[in-house]
ChimeraX commands (.cxc) that place a marker at each C-alpha (Angstrom):
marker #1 position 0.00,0.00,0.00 radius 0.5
marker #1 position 0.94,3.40,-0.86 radius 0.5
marker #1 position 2.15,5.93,1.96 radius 0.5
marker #1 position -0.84,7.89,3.31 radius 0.5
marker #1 position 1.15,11.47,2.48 radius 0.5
marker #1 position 0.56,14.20,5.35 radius 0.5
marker #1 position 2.09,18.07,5.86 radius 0.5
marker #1 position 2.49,19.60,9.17 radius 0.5
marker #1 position 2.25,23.14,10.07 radius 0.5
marker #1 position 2.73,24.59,13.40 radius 0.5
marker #1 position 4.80,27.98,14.25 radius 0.5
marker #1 position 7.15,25.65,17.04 radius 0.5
marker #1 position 9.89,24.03,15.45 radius 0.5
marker #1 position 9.77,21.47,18.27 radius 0.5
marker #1 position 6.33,20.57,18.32 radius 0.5
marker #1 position 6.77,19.73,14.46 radius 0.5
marker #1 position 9.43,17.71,14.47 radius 0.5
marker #1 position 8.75,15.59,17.88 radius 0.5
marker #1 position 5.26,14.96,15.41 radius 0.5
marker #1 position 6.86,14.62,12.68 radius 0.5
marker #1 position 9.28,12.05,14.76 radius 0.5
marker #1 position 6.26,9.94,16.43 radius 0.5
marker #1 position 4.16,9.48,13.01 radius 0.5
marker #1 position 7.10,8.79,11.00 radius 0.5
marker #1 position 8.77,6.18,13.37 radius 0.5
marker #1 position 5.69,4.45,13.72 radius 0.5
marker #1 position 4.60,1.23,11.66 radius 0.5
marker #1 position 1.43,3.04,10.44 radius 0.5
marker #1 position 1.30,3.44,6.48 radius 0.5
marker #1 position 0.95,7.58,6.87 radius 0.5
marker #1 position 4.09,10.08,6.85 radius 0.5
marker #1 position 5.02,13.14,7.29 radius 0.5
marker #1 position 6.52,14.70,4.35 radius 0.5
marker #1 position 6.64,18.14,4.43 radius 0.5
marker #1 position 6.59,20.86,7.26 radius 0.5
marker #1 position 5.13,24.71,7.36 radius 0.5
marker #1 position 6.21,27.06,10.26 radius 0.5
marker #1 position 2.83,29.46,9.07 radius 0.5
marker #1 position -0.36,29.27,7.04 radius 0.5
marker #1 position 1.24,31.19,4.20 radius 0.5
marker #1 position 3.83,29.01,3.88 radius 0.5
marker #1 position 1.71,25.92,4.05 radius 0.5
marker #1 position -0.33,27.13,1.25 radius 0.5
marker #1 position 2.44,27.89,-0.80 radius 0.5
marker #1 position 3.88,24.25,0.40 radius 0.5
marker #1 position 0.71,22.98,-1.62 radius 0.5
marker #1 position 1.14,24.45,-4.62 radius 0.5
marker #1 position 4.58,22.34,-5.39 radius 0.5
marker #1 position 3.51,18.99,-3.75 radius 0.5
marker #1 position 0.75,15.76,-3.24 radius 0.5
marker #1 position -0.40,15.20,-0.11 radius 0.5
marker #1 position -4.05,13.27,1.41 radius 0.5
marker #1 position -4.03,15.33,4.47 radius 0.5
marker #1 position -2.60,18.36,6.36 radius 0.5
marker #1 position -2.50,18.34,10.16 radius 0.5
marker #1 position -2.96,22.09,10.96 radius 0.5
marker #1 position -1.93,24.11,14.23 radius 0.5
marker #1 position -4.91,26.78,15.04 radius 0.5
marker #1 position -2.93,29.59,15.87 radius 0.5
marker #1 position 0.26,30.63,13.64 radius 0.5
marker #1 position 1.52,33.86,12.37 radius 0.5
marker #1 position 0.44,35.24,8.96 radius 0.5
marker #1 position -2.45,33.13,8.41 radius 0.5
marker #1 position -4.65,31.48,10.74 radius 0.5
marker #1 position -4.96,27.52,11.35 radius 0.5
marker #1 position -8.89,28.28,10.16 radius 0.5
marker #1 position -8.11,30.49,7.56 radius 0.5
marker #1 position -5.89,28.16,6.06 radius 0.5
marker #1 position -8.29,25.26,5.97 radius 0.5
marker #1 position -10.89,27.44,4.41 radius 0.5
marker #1 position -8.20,27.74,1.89 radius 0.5
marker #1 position -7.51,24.36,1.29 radius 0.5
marker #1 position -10.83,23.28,1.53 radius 0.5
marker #1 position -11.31,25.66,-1.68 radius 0.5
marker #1 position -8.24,25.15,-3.48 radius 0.5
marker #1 position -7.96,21.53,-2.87 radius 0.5
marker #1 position -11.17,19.84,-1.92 radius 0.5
marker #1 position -9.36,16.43,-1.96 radius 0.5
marker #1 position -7.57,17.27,0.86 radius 0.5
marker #1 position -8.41,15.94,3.92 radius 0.5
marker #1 position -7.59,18.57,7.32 radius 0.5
marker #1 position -6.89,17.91,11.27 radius 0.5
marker #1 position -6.93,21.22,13.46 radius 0.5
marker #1 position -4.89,20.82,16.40 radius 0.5
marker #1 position -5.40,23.26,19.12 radius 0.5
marker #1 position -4.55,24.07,22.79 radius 0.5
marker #1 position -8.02,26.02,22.86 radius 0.5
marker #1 position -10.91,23.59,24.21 radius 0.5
marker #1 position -13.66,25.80,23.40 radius 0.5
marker #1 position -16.82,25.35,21.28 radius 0.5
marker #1 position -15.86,28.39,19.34 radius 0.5
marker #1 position -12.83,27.30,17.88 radius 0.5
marker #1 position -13.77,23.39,17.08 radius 0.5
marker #1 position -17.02,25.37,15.56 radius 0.5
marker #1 position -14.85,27.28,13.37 radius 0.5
marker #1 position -12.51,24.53,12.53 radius 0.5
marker #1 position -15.67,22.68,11.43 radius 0.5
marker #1 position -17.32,25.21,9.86 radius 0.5
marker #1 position -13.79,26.30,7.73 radius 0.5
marker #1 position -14.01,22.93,6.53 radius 0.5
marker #1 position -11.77,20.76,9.33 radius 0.5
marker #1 position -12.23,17.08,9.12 radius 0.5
marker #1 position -10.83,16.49,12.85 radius 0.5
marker #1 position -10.07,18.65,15.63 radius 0.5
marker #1 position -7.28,17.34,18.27 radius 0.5
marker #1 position -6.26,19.04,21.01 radius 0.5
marker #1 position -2.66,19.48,21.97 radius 0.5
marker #1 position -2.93,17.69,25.08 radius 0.5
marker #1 position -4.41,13.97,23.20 radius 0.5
marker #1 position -2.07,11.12,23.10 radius 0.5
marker #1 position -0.29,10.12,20.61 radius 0.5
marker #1 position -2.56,7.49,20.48 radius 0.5
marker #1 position -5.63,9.49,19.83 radius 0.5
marker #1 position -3.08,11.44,17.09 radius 0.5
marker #1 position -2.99,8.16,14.90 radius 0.5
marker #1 position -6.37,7.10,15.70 radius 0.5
marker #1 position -7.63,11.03,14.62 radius 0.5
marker #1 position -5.48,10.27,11.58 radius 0.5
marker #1 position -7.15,6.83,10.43 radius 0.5
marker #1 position -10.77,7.97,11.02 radius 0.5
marker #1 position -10.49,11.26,8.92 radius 0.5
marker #1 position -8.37,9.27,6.43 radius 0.5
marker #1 position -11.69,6.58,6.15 radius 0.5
marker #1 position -14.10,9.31,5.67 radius 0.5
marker #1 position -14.96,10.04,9.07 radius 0.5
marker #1 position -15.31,13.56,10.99 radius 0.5
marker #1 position -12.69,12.86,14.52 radius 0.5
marker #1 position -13.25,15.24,17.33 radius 0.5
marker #1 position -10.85,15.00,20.45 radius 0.5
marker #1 position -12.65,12.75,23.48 radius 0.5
marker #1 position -12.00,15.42,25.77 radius 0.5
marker #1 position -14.32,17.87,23.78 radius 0.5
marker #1 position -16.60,15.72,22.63 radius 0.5
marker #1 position -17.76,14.31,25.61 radius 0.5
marker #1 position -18.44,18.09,26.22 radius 0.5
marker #1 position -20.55,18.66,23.51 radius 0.5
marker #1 position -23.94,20.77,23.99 radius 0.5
marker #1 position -26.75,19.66,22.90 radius 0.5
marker #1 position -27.29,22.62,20.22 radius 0.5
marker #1 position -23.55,22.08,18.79 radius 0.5
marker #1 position -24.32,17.85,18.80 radius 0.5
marker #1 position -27.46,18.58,17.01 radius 0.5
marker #1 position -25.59,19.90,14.15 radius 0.5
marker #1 position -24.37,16.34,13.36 radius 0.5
marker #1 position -27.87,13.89,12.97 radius 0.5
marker #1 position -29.67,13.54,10.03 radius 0.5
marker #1 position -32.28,16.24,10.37 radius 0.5
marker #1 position -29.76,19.10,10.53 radius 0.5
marker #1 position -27.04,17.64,8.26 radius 0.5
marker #1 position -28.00,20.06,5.24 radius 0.5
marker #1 position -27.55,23.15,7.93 radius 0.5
marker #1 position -24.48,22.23,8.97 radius 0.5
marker #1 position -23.26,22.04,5.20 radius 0.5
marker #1 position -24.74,25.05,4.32 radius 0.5
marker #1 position -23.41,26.97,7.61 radius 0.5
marker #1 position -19.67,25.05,6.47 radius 0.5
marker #1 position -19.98,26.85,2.97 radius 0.5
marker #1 position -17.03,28.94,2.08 radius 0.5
marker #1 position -18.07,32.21,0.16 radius 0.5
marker #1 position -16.22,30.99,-2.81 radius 0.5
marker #1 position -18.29,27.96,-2.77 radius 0.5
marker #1 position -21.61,30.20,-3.00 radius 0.5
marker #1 position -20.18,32.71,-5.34 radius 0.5
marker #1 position -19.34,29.19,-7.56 radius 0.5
marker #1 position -23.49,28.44,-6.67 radius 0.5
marker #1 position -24.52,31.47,-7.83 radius 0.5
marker #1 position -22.66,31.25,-11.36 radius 0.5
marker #1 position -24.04,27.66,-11.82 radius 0.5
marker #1 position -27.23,29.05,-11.37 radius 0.5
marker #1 position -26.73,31.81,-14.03 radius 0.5
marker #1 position -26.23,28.82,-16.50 radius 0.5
marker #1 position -22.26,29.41,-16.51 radius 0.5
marker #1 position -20.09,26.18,-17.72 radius 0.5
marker #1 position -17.38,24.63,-15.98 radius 0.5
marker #1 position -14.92,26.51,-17.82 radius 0.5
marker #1 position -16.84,29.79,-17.68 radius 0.5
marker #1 position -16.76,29.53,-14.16 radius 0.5
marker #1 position -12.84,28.56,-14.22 radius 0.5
marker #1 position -11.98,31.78,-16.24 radius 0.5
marker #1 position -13.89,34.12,-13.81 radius 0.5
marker #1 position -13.22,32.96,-11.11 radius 0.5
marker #1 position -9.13,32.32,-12.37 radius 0.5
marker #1 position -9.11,28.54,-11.39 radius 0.5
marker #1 position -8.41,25.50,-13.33 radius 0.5
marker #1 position -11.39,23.79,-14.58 radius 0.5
marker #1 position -9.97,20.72,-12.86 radius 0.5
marker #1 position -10.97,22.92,-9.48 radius 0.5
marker #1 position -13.65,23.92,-10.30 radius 0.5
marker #1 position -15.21,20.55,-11.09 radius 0.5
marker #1 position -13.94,19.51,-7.62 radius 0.5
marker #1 position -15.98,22.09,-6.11 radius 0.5
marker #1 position -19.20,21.17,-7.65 radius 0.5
marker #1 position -18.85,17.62,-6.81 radius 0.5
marker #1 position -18.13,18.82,-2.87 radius 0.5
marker #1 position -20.71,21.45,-2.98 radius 0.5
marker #1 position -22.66,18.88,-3.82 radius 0.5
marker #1 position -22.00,16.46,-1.80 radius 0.5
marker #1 position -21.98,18.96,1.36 radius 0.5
marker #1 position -25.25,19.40,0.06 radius 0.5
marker #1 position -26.69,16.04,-0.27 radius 0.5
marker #1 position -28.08,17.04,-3.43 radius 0.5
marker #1 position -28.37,14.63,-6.51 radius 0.5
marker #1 position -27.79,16.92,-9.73 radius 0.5
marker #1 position -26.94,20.51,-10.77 radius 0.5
marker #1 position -30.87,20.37,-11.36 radius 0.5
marker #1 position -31.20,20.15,-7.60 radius 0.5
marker #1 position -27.99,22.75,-6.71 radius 0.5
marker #1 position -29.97,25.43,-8.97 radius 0.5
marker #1 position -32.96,24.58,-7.04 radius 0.5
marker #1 position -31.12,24.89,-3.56 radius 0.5
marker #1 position -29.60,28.12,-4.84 radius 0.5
marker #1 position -33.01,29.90,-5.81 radius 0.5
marker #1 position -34.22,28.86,-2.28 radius 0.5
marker #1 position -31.98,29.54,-0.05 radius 0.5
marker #1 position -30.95,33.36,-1.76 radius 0.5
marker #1 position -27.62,32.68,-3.28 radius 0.5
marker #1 position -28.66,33.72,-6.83 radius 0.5
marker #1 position -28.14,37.40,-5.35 radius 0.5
marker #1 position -24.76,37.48,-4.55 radius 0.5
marker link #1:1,2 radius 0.2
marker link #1:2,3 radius 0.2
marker link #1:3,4 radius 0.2
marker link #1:4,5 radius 0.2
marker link #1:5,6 radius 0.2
marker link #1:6,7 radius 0.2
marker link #1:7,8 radius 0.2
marker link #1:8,9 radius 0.2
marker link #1:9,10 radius 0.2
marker link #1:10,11 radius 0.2
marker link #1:11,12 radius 0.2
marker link #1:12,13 radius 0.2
marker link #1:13,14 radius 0.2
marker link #1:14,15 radius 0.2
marker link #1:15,16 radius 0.2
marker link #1:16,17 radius 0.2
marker link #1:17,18 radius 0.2
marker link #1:18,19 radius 0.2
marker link #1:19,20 radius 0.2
marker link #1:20,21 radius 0.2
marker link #1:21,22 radius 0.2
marker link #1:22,23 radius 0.2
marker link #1:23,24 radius 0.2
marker link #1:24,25 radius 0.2
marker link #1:25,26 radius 0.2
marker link #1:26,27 radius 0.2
marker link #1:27,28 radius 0.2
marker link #1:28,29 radius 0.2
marker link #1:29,30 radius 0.2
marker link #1:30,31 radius 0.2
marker link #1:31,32 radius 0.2
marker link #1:32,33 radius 0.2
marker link #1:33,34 radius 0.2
marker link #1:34,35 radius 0.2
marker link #1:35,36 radius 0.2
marker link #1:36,37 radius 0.2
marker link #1:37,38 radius 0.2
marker link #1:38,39 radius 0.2
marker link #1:39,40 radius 0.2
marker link #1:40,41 radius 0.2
marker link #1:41,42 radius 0.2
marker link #1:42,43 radius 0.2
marker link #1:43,44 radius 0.2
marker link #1:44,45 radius 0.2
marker link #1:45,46 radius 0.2
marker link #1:46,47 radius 0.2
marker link #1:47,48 radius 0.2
marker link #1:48,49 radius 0.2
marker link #1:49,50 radius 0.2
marker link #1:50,51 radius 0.2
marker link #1:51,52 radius 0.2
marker link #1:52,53 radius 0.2
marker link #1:53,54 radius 0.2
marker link #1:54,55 radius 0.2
marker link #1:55,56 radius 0.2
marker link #1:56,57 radius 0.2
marker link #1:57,58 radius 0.2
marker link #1:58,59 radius 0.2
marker link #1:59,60 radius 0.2
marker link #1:60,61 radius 0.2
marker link #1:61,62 radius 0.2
marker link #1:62,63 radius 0.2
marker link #1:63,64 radius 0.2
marker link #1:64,65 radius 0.2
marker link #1:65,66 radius 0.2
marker link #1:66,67 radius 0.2
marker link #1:67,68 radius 0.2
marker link #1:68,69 radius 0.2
marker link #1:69,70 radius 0.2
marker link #1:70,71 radius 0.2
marker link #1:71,72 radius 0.2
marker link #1:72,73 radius 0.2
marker link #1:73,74 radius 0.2
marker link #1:74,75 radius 0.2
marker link #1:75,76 radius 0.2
marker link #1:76,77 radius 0.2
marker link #1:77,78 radius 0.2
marker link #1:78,79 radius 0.2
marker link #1:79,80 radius 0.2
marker link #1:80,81 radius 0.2
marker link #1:81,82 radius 0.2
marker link #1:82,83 radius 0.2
marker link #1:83,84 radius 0.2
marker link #1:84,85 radius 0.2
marker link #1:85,86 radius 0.2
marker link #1:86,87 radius 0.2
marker link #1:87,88 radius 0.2
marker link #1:88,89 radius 0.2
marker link #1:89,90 radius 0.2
marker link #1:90,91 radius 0.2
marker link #1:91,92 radius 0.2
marker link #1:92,93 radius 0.2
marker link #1:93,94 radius 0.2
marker link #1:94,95 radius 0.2
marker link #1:95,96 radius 0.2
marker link #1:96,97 radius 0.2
marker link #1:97,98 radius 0.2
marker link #1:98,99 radius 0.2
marker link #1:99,100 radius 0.2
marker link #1:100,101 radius 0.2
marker link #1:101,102 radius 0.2
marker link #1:102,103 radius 0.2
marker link #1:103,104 radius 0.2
marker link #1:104,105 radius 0.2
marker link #1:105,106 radius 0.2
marker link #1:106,107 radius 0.2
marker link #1:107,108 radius 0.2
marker link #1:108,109 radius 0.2
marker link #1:109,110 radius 0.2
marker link #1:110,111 radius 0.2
marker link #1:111,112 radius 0.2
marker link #1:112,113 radius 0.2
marker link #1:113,114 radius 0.2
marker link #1:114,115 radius 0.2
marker link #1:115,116 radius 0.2
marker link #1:116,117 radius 0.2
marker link #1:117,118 radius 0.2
marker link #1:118,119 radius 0.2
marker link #1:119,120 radius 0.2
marker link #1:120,121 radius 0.2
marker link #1:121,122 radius 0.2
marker link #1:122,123 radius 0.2
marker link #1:123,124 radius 0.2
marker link #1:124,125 radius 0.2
marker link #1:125,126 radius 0.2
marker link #1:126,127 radius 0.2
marker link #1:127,128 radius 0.2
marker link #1:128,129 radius 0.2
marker link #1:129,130 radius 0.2
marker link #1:130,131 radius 0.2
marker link #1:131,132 radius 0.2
marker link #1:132,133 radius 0.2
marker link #1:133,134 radius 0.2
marker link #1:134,135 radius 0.2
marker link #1:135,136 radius 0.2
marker link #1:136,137 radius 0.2
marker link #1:137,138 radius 0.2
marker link #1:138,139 radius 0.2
marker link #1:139,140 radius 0.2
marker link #1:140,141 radius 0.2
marker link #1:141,142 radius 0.2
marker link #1:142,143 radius 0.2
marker link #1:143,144 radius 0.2
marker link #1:144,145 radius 0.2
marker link #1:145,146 radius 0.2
marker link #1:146,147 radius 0.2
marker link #1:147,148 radius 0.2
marker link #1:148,149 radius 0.2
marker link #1:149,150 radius 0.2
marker link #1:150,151 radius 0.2
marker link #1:151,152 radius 0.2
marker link #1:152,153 radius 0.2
marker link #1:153,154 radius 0.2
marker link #1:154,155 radius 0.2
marker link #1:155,156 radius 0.2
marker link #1:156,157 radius 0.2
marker link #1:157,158 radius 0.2
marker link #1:158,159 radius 0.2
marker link #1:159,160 radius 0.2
marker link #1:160,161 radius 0.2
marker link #1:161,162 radius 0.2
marker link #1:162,163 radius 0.2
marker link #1:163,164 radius 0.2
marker link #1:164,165 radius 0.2
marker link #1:165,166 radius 0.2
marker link #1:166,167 radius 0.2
marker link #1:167,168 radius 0.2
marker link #1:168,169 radius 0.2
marker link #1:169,170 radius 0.2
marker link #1:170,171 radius 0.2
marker link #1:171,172 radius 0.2
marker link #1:172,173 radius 0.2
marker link #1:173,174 radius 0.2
marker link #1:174,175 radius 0.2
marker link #1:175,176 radius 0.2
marker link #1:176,177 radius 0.2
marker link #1:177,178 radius 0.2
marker link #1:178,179 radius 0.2
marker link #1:179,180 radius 0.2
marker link #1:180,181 radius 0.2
marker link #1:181,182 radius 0.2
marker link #1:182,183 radius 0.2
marker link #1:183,184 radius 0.2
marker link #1:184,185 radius 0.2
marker link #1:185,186 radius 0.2
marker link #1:186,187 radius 0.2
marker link #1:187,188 radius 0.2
marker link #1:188,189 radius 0.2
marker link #1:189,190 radius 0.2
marker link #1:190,191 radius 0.2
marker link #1:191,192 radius 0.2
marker link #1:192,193 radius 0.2
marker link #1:193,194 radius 0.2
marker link #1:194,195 radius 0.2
marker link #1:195,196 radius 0.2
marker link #1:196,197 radius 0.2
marker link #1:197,198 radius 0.2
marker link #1:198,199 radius 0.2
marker link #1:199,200 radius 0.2
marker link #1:200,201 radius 0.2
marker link #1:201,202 radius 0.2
marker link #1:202,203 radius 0.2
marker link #1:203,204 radius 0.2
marker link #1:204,205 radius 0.2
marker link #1:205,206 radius 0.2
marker link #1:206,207 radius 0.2
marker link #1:207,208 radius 0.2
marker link #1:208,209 radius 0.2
marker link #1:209,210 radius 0.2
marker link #1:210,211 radius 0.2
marker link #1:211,212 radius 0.2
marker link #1:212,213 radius 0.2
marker link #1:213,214 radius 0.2
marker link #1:214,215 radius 0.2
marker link #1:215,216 radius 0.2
marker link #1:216,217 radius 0.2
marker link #1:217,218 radius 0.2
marker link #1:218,219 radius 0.2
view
């Protein structure tokens, strides 16, 4: 099997390479490959190389931990994003989520919960820390069963993601959209299918409909 292909970022040189140490040294079939010290860099990191994931630190300079997963969650959908934090607040795993975050750890897990955070996101699977979500109210919980799945993907929309809405609506092609919006039309497919899926919609028939409904046409 093929290594599972991961980039750190966190602003403490120490903190990234005693992770980088534990993941690598282990005999799990995901690595550490690459290593940001900010969210700028990190994003500029992605440009140049493949990877399934990106393990993110909340709070570093220049760009925010949630900033920067609202960014990769735009630019590259396909990439899969753990927040790790030393804030254990709602807010901040409610960001995380909403920016797109597939896991949120908190700096004080084991390393066992690290790989196990790892292998859940990796199969598809939102992870959040034990000692948070043990904590969970009952109005942040909600978000998560059936009946409120479509508002927590419509809440988890990045603006990008609406503005790309709103010019499927207006009939636009793939590559119309590309052009205007200065993405590849590789992307921009990408974001249709996740808008989509976020969605739980079936067809562009259905993302039009969702569109007219819920007032994104406007924007």
């Amino acid at each position: 099997m093929n290594k599972y292909n991961i980039i750190l970022a966190d602003d403490h040189e120490l903190v990234r390479k005693g992770i980088k140490k534990l993941i690598n040294d282990s005999n799990h079939d995901f690595k550490i490959i690459s290593e940001a010290s900010n969210g700028l860099e990190l994003l500029d990191k992605l440009k140049k190389i493949q990877v399934s994931m990106a393990i993110v630190d909340v709070s570093m300079p220049k760009i925010r931990g949630i900033e920067a997963t609202s960014e990769i969650n735009l630019l590259y959908p396909e990439i899969d994003v753990i927040i790790m934090s030393s804030h254990r607040t709602m807010n901040y795993l409610r960001e995380a989520i909403r920016a797109g975050a597939n896991g949120y750890l908190l700096k004080e897990d084991s390393v066992e919960e690290l790989f196990k955070a790892i292998q859940s996101v990796r199969n598809g699977n939102i992870y959040i820390s034990k000692l948070l979500a043990g904590e969970l109210p009952s109005d942040f919980s909600d978000l998560f069963t059936p009946e409120k799945e479509r508002r927590l993907k419509t809440e988890i929309l990045s603006y990008r993601e609406k503005i790309i809405i709103r010019l499927v609506s207006d009939g636009n092609s793939n590559g119309d959209i590309a052009n205007h919006l200065n993405l590849s039309k590789r992307t921009v497919e990408n974001h249709r299918s996740r808008i989509i899926t976020k969605l739980n919609l079936n067809c562009t028939a259905d993302l039009i409909k969702y569109a007219i409904k819920n007032e994104l046409t406007e924007l």
